[in-house]
BAVOMAR-428417 format. One record per residue (C-alpha): x, y, z; residue in three letters. Coordinates in nm, 2 decimals. Example, Ala and Ser with C-alpha at 12.3 -4.5 7.8 and 13.67 -1.06 7.14 Angstrom:
BAVOMAR-428417
<rec><px>1.23</px><py>-0.45</py><pz>0.78</pz><resn>ALA</resn></rec>
<rec><px>1.37</px><py>-0.11</py><pz>0.71</pz><resn>SER</resn></rec>
This chain:
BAVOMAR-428417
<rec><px>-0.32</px><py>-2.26</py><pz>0.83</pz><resn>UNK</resn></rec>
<rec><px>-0.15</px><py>-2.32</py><pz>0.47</pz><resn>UNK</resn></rec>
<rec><px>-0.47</px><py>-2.23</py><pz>0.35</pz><resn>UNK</resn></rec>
<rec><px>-0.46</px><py>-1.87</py><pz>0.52</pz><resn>UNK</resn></rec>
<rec><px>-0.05</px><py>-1.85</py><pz>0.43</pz><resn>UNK</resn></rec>
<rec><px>-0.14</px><py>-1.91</py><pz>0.11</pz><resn>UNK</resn></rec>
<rec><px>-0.41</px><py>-1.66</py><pz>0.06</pz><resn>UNK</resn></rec>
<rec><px>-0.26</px><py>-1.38</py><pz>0.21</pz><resn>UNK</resn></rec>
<rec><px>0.08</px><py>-1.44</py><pz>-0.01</pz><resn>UNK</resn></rec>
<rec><px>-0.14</px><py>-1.47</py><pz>-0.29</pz><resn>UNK</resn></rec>
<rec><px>-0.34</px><py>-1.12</py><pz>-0.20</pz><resn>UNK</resn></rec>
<rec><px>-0.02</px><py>-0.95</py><pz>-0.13</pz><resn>UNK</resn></rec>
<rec><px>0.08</px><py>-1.09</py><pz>-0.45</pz><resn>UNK</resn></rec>
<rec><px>-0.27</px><py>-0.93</py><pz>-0.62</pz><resn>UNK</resn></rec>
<rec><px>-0.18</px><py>-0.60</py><pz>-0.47</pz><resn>UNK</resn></rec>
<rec><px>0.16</px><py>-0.61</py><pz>-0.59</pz><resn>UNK</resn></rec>
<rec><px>0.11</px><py>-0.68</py><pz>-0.93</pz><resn>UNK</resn></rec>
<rec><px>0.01</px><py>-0.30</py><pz>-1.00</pz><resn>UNK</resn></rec>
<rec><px>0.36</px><py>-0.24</py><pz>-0.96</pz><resn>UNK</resn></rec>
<rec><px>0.52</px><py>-0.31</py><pz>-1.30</pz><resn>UNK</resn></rec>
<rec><px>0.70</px><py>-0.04</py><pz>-1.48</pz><resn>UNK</resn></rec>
<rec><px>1.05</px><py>0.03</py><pz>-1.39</pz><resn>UNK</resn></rec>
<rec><px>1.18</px><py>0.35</py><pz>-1.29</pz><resn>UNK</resn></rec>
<rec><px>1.55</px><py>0.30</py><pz>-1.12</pz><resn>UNK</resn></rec>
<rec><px>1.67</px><py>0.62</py><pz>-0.94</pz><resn>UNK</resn></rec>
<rec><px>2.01</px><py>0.66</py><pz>-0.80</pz><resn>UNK</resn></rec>
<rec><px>2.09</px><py>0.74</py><pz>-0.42</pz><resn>UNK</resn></rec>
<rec><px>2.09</px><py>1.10</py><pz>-0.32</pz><resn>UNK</resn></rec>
<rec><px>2.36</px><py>1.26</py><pz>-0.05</pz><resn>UNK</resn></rec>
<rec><px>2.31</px><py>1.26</py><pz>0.26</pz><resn>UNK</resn></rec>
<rec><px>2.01</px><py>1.50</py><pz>0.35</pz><resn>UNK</resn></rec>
<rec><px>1.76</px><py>1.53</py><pz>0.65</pz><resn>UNK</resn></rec>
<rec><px>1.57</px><py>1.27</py><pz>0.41</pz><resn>UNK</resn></rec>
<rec><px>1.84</px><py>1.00</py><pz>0.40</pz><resn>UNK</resn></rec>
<rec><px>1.92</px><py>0.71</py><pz>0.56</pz><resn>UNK</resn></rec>
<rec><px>2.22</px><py>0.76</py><pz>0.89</pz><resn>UNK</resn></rec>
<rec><px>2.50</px><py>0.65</py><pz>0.75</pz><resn>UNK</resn></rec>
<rec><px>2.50</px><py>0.56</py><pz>0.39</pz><resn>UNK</resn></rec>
<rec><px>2.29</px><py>0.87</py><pz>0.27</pz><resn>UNK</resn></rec>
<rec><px>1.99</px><py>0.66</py><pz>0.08</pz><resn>UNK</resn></rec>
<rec><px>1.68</px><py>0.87</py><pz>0.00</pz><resn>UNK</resn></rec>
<rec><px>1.38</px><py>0.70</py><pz>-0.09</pz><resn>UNK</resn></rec>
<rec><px>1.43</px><py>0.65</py><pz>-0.49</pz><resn>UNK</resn></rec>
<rec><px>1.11</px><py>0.85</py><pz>-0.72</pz><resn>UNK</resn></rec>
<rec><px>0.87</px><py>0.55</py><pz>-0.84</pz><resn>UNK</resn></rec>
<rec><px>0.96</px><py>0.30</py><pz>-0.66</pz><resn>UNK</resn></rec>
<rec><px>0.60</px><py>0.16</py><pz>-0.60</pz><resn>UNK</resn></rec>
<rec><px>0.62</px><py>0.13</py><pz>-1.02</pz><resn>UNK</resn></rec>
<rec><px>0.89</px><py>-0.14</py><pz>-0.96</pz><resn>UNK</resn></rec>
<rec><px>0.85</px><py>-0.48</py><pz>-1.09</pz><resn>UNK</resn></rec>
<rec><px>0.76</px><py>-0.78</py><pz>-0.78</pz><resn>UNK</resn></rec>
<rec><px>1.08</px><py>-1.01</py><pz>-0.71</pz><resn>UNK</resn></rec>
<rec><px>0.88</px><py>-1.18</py><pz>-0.43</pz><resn>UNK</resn></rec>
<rec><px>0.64</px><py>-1.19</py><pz>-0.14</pz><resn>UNK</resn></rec>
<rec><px>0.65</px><py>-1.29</py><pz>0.18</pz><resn>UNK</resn></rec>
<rec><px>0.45</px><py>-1.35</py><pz>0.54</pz><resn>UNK</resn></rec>
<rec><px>0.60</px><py>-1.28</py><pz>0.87</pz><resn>UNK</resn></rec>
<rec><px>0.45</px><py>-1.46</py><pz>1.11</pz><resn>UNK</resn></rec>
<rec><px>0.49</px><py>-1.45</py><pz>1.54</pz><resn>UNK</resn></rec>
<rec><px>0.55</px><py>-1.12</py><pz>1.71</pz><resn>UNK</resn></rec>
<rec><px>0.53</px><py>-0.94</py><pz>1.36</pz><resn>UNK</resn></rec>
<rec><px>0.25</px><py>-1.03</py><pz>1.18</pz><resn>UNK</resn></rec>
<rec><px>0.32</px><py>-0.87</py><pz>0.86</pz><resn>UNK</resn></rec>
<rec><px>0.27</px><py>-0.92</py><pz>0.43</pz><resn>UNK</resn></rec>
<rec><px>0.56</px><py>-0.78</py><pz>0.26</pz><resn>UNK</resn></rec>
<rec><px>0.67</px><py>-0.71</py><pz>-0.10</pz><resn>UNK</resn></rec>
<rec><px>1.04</px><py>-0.70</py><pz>-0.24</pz><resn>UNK</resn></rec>
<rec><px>1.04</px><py>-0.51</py><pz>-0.51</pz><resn>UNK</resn></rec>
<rec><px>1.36</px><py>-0.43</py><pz>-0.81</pz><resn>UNK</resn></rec>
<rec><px>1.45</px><py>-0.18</py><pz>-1.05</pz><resn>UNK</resn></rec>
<rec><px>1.51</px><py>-0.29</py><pz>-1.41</pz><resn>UNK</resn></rec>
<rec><px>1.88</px><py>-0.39</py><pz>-1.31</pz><resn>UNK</resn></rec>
<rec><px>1.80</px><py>-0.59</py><pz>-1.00</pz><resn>UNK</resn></rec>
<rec><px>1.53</px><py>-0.79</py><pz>-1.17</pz><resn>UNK</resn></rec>
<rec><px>1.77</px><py>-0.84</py><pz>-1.42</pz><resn>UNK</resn></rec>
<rec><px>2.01</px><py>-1.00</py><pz>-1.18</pz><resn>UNK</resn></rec>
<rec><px>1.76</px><py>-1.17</py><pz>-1.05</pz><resn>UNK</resn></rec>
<rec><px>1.62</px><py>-1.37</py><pz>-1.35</pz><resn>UNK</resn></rec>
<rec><px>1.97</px><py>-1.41</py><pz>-1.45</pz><resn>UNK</resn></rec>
<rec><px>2.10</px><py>-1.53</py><pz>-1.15</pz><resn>UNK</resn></rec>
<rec><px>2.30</px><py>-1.25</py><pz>-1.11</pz><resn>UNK</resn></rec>
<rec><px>2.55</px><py>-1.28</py><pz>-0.81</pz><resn>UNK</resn></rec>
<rec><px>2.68</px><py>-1.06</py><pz>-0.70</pz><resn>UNK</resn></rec>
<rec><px>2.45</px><py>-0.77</py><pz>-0.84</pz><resn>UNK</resn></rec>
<rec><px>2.57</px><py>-0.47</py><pz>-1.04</pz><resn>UNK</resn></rec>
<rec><px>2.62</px><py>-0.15</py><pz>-0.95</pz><resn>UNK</resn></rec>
<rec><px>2.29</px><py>0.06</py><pz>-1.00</pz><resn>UNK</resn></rec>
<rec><px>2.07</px><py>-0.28</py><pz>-0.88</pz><resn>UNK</resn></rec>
<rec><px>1.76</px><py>-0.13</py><pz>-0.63</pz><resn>UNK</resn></rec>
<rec><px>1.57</px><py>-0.34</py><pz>-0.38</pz><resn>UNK</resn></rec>
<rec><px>1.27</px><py>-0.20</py><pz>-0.19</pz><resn>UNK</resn></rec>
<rec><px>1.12</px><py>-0.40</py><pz>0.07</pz><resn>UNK</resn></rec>
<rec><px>0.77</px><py>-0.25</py><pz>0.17</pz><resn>UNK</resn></rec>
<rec><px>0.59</px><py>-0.39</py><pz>0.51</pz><resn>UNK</resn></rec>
<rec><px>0.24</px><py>-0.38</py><pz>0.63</pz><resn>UNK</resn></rec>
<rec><px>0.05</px><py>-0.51</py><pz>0.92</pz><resn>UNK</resn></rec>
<rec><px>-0.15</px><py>-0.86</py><pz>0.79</pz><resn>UNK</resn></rec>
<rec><px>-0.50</px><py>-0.80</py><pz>0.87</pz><resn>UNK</resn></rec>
<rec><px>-0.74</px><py>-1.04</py><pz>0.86</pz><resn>UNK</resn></rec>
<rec><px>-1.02</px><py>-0.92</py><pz>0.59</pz><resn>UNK</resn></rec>
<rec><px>-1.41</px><py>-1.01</py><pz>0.67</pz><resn>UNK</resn></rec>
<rec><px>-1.55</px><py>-0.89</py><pz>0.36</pz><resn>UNK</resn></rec>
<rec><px>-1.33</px><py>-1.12</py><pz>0.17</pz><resn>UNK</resn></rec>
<rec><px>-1.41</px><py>-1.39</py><pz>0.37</pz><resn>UNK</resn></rec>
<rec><px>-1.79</px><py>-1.35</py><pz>0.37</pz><resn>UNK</resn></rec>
<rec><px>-1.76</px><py>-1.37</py><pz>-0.07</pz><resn>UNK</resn></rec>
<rec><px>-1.54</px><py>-1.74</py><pz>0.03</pz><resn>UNK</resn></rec>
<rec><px>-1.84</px><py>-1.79</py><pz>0.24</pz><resn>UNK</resn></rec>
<rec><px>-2.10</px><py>-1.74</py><pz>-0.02</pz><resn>UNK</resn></rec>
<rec><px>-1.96</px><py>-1.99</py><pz>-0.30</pz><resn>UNK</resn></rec>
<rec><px>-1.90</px><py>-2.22</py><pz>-0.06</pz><resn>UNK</resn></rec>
<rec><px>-1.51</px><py>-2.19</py><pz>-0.09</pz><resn>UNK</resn></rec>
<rec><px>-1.31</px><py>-2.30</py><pz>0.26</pz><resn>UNK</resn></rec>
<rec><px>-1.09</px><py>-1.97</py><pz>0.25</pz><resn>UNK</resn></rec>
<rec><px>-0.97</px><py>-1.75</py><pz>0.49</pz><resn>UNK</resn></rec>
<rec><px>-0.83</px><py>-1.41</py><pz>0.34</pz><resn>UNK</resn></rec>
<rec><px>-0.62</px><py>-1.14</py><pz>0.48</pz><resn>UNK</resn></rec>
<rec><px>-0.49</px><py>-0.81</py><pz>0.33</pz><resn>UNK</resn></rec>
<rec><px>-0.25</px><py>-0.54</py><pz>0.35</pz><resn>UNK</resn></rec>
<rec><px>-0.35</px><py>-0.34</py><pz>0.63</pz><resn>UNK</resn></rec>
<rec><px>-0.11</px><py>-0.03</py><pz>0.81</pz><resn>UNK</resn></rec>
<rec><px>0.23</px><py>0.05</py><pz>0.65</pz><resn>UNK</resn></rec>
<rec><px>0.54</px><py>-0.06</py><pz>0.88</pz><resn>UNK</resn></rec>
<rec><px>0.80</px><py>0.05</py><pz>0.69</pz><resn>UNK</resn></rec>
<rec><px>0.99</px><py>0.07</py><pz>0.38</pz><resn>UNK</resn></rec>
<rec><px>1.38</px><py>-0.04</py><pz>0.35</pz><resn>UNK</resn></rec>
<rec><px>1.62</px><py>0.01</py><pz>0.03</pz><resn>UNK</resn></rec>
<rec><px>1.93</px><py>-0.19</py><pz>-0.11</pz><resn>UNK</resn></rec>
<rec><px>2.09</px><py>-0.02</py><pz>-0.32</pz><resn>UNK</resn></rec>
<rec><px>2.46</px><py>-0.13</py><pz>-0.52</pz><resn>UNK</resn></rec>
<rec><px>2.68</px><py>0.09</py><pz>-0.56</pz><resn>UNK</resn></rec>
<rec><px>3.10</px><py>-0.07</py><pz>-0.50</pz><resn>UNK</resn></rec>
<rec><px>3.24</px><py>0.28</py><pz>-0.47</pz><resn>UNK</resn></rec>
<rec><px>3.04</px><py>0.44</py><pz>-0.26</pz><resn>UNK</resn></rec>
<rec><px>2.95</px><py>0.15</py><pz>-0.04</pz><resn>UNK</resn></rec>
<rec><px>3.31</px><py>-0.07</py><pz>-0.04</pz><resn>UNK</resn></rec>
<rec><px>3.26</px><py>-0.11</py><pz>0.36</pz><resn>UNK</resn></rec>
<rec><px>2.91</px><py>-0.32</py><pz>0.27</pz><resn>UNK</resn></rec>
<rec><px>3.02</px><py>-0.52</py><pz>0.06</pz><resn>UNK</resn></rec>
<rec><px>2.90</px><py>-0.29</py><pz>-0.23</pz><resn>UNK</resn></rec>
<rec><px>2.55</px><py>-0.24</py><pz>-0.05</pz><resn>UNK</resn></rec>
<rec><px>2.37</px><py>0.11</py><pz>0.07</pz><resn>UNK</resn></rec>
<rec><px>2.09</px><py>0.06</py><pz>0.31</pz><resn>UNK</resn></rec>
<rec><px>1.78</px><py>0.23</py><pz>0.42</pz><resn>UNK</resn></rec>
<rec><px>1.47</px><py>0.19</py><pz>0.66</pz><resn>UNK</resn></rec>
<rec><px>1.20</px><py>0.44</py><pz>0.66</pz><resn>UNK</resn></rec>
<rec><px>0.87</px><py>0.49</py><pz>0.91</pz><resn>UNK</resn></rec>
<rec><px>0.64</px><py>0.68</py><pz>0.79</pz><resn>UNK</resn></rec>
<rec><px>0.83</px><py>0.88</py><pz>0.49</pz><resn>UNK</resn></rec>
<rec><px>1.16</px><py>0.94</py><pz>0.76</pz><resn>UNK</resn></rec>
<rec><px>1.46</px><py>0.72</py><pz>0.79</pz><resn>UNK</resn></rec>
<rec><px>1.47</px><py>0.53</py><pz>1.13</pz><resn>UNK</resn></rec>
<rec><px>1.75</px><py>0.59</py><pz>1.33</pz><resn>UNK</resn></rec>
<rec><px>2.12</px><py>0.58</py><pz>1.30</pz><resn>UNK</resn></rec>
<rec><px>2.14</px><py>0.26</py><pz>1.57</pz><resn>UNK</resn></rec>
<rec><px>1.93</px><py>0.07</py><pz>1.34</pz><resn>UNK</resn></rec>
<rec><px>2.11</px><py>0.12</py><pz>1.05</pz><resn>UNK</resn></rec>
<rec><px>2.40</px><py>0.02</py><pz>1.21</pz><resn>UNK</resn></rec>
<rec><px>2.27</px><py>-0.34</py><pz>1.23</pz><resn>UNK</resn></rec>
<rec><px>2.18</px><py>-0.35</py><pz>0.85</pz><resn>UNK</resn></rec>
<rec><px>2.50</px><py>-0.53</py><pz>0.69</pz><resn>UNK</resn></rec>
<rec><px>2.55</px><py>-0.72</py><pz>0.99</pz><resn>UNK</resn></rec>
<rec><px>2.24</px><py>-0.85</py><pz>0.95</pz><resn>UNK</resn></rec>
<rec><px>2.23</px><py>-0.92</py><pz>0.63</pz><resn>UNK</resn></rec>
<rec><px>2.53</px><py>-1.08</py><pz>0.61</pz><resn>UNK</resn></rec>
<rec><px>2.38</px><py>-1.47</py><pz>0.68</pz><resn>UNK</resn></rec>
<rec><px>2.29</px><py>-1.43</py><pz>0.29</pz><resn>UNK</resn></rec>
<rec><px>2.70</px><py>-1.33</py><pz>0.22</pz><resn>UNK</resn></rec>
<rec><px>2.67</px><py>-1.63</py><pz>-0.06</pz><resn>UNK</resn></rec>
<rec><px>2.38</px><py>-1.44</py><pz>-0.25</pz><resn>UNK</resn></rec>
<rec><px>2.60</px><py>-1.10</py><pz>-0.23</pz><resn>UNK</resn></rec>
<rec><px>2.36</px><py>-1.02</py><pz>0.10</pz><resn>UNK</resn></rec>
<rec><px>2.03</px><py>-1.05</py><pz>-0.06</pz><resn>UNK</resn></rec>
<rec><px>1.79</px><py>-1.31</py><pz>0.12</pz><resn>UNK</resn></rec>
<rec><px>1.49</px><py>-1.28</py><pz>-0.11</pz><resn>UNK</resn></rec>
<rec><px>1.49</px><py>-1.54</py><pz>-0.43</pz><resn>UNK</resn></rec>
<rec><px>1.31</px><py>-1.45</py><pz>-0.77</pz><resn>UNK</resn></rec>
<rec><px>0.95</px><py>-1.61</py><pz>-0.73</pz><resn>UNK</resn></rec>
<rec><px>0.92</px><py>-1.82</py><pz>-1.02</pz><resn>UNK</resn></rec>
<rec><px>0.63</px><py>-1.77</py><pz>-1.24</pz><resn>UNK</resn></rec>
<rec><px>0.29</px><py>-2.00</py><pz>-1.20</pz><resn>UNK</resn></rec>
């Protein structure tokens, strides 16, 4: 079981580490392509982001996921950063964990006990981003979940701060800088 955790952090980890350049974009106004309520598009280049962390969820959603900065969020994070400045980007990208046969049939071959799983469909995408004027209600934070290129709907957005706000202590970010191997 550790063994599979393991290897499916570790190849959401692989995948992710294609994402390195830094290309912060600011929040655009509210448009058919922005999030209910705090108006956050999906920023240009995102995906070029560098990796904060990586992450499993396990039970009803089986899922890999990737938390990605811009250059002022990562930053914050190596600094330790709290709370985060104004212009700091998060992107949280979800997939479906699927298990991955011809991965396992190489483990198989050289005789290494491994089970491997990969990024399979895209759930979603959701956004952080800081901005203490335009966001003094959230604590400073804009939020944004998007299916499928659209923002979800306004009801879900309405839970985003509330939910957040267990990680109040760590300005409302749950997600630690992985430390380097």
């Amino acid at each position: 079981m550790l063994t599979r955790m393991l290897t499916s952090i570790a190849a959401a980890a692989l995948m992710a580490t294609a994402v390195f350049a830094d290309n912060p974009a600011p929040a655009a106004p509210k448009t058919a392509d922005a999030s209910p309520i705090y108006g956050v598009t999906i920023p240009e280049g995102y995906r070029d982001w560098k990796v904060i962390s990586v992450a499993q969820l396990r039970g009803k959603a089986n899922q890999l996921r990737v938390q990605l900065g811009n250059d002022i969020a990562i930053k914050a994070m190596r600094e330790g950063t709290r709370p985060f400045p104004d212009g700091a980007m998060i992107a949280a990208i979800h997939w479906t964990n699927d298990e991955n046969a011809e991965n396992d049939k190489v483990f198989e071959s050289v005789n290494f006990p491994f089970q491997s799983s990969t990024a399979g469909k895209p759930v979603n995408v959701q956004f952080m981003v800081k901005d203490s004027k335009k966001y003094p209600d959230s604590a400073g934070w804009g939020f944004a979940d998007f299916k499928d290129g659209k923002p979800q709907s306004e009801e879900l957005h309405q839970a985003c701060f509330s939910c957040h706000a267990p990680a109040a202590d760590k300005d409302y970010v749950f997600t630690e800088y992985a430390k380097t191997p």
